[in-house]
Every structure is written in structure tokens, then in C-alpha cells.
C-alpha positions as CSV (number, residue, x, y, z in Angstrom):
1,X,-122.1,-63.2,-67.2
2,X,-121.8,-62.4,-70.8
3,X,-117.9,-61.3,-70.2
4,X,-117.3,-64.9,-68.4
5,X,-118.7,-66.5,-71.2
6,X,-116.8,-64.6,-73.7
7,X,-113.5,-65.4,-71.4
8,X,-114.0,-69.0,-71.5
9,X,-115.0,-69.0,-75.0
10,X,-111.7,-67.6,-76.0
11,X,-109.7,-69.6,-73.3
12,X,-111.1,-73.0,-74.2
13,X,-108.7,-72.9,-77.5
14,X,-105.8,-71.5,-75.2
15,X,-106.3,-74.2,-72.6
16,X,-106.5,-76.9,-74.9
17,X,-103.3,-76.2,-76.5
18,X,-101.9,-76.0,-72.9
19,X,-102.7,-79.8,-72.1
20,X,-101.6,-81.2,-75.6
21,X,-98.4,-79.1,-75.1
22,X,-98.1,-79.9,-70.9
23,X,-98.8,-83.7,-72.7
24,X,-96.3,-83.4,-75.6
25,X,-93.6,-82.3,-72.8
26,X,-94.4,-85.3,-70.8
27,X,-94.1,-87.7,-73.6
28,X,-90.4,-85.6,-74.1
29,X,-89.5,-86.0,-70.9
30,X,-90.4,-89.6,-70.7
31,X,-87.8,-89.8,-73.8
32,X,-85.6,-87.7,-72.8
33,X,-85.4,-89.6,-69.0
34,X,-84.7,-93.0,-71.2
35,X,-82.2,-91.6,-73.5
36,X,-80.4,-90.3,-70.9
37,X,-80.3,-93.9,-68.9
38,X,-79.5,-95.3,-71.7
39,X,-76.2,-92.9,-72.2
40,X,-75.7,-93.8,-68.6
41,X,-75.1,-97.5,-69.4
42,X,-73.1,-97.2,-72.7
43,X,-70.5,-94.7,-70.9
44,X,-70.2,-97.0,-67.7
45,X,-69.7,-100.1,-70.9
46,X,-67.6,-97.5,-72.6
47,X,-65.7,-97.0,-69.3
48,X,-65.5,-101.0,-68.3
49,X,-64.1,-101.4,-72.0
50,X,-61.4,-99.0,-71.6
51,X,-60.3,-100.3,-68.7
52,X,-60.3,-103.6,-70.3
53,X,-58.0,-102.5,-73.2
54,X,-55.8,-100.8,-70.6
55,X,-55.2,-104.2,-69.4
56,X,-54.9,-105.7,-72.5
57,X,-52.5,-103.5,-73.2
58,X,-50.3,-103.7,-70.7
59,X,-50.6,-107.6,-70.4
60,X,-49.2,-107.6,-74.2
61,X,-46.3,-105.3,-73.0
62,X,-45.8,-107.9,-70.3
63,X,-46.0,-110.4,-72.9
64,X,-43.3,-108.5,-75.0
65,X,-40.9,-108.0,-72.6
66,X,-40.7,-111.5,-71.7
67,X,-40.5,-112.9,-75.1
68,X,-37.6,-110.5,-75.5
69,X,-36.1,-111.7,-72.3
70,X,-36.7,-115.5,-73.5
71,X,-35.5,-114.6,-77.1
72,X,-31.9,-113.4,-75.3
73,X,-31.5,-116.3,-73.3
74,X,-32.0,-118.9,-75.9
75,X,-29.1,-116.8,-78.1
76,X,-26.8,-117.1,-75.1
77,X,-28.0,-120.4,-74.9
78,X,-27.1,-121.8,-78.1
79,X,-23.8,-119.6,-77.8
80,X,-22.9,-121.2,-74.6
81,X,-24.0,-124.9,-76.8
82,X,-22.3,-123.5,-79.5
83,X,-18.9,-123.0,-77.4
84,X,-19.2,-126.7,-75.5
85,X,-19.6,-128.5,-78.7
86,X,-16.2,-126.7,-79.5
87,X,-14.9,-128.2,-76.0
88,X,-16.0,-131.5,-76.5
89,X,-14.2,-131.8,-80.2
90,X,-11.1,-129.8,-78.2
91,X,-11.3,-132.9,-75.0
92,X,-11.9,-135.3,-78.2
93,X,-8.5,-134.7,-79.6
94,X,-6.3,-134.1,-76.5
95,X,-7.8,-137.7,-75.8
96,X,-7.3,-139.3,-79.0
97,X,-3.1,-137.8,-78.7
């Protein structure tokens, strides 16, 4: 009897820091469970944002292009103006003779 008693005097100690460490982990893995949820959701924002400035992007491009497209038409435009006005003074003075 003595030997049991001598075994679970020295295992007590043992045993207790078992359960604050099993409790310890718990609380860690608790944490680590929300940390990790948490990295979940800012790399799916991460990944909605990303797609977002890929749009973005491209819409500028879009953008761009046509403003370069609308910038060329208006020079021809006011060349093609430019050359009328020319006409019309031209018509003006075979009229006018």
C-alpha cells in the first residue's frame, strides 16, 4: 500500500501539470482555430479585392483606348471643318465673280 501511496504522491504534481498543460493547449487551439478563420476571411477579401482592381484596371484601359479613339476623331474632325471652311470662302468667291 505504502508503494501506491508513494506513486500517487509523486504523480499528483505530474498529473496536475498534465491538465493545466492539456488546458493551456486547448485555450491555444481555441486561438489558433480563430486566427486561422480569421486568415480565411481576409484572403477570400484579399482575393475579391484583387479581382476588383483587375477590373478596374482593365475598365481604365477600356477607358483609354476610347478616349484615344475620341481624341483622333475630333482632330479629323476639325481638319475635315478646317478644310470646308476653306470651301465655303473658295464657293464664296467663285460666286461673288
Amino acid at each position: 500500500m505504502k508503494s501506491i501511496y508513494l506513486t500517487n504522491v509523486k504523480l499528483k504534481p505530474i498529473l496536475e501539470k498534465l491538465e493545466e498543460g492539456q488546458l493551456k493547449l486547448n485555450g491555444g487551439q481555441t486561438l489558433l482555430n480563430k486566427l486561422n478563420k480569421e486568415k480565411e476571411e481576409f484572403e477570400e477579401k484579399t482575393t475579391k479585392l484583387k479581382v476588383a482592381a483587375e477590373e478596374c484596371t482593365k475598365r481604365k484601359e477600356d477607358i483609354q483606348m476610347s478616349l484615344e479613339i475620341n481624341i483622333l476623331k475630333l482632330n479629323r474632325a476639325n481638319a475635315l471643318l478646317r478644310e470646308l471652311n476653306e470651301e465655303e470662302i473658295r464657293w464664296d468667291k467663285e460666286i461673288k465673280h
